[in-house]
BAVO-118864 format. One record per residue (C-alpha): residue in one letter; x, y, z. Coordinates in steps of 0.5 Angstrom, whole numbers, plus 500, padded with zeros to 3 digits. Each point is the difference from the previous one (the first is absolute). Layout:
BAVO-118864
AXYZ;...
***
This chain:
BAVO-118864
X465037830;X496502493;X494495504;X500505505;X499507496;X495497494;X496498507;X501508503;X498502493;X493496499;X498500507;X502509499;X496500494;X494496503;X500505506;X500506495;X494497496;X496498506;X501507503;X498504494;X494496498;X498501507;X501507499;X496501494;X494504499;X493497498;X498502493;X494504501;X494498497;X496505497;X493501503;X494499496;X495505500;X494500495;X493500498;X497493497;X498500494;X492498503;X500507503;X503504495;X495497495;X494501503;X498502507;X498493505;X500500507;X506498503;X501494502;X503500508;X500505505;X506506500;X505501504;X507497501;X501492502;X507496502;X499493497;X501494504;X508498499;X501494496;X506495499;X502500494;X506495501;X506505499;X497505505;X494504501;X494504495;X496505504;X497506496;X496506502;X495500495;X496508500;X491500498;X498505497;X493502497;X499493501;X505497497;X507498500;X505507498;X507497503;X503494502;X508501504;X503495502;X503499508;X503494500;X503496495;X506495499;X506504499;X505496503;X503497493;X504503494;X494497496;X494502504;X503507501;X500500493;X493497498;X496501505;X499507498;X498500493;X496494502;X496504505;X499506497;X497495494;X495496505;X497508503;X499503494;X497494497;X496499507;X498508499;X498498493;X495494503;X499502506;X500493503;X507497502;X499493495;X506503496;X505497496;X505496503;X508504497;X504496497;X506498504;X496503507;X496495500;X500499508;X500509501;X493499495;X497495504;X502504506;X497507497;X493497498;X499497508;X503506503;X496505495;X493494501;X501502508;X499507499;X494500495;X496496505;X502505505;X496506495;X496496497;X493503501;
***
């Protein structure tokens, strides 16, 4: 008899587990907007045409990266992400500040050969195809 309820209250416990992780909310990633150090430094000509581009998705192993990235003036001004591996506690919990850290340092270089972030190895590789995708997109 005691089999029975310890089997009730493991299968109920994973039930309740399972029914809040996928209820969760996405973290949101923060979107980064700045002017690369080049532009603010001294005046160049940008480097890509303006507009806004949708990269290509790419398979990041535990899901998708897709961004939406923003030109302006001829440079890259905004990187916001579409799509990422969500669907874990641990990618819910690094994808987001790894994403962040690649667009700025992407923003910052203006190329999408950015350091992979630790811990988020396959989500970088991911990113730099994506953000590559789009770069030849604008490229003038």
């Amino acid at each position: 008899m005691n089999k029975y309820i310890l089997s009730i209250l493991v299968i109920g416990a994973f039930v309740v587990y399972s029914w809040r992780v996928q209820t969760e909310t996405k973290k949101e990633i923060p979107v980064v907007t700045t002017q690369p150090t080049s532009q603010i430094k001294e005046k160049k000509v940008g480097l890509y045409r303006d507009g806004t581009y949708e990269s290509d998705i790419v398979d990041a192993i535990y899901g998708n990266v897709q961004l939406k990235v923003t030109v302006r003036d001829g440079f890259i001004t905004e990187i916001v992400p579409l799509q990422y591996p969500d669907h874990h506690d641990y990618s819910r919990e690094i994808n987001p500040p790894a994403l962040a850290s690649l667009a700025q340092e992407a923003i910052q270089s203006q190329k999408a050969t950015v350091d992979i972030y630790s811990g988020a190895t396959q989500t970088s590789k991911a990113f730099q195809k994506s953000l590559q995708s789009v770069i030849e997109q604008a490229t003038l």
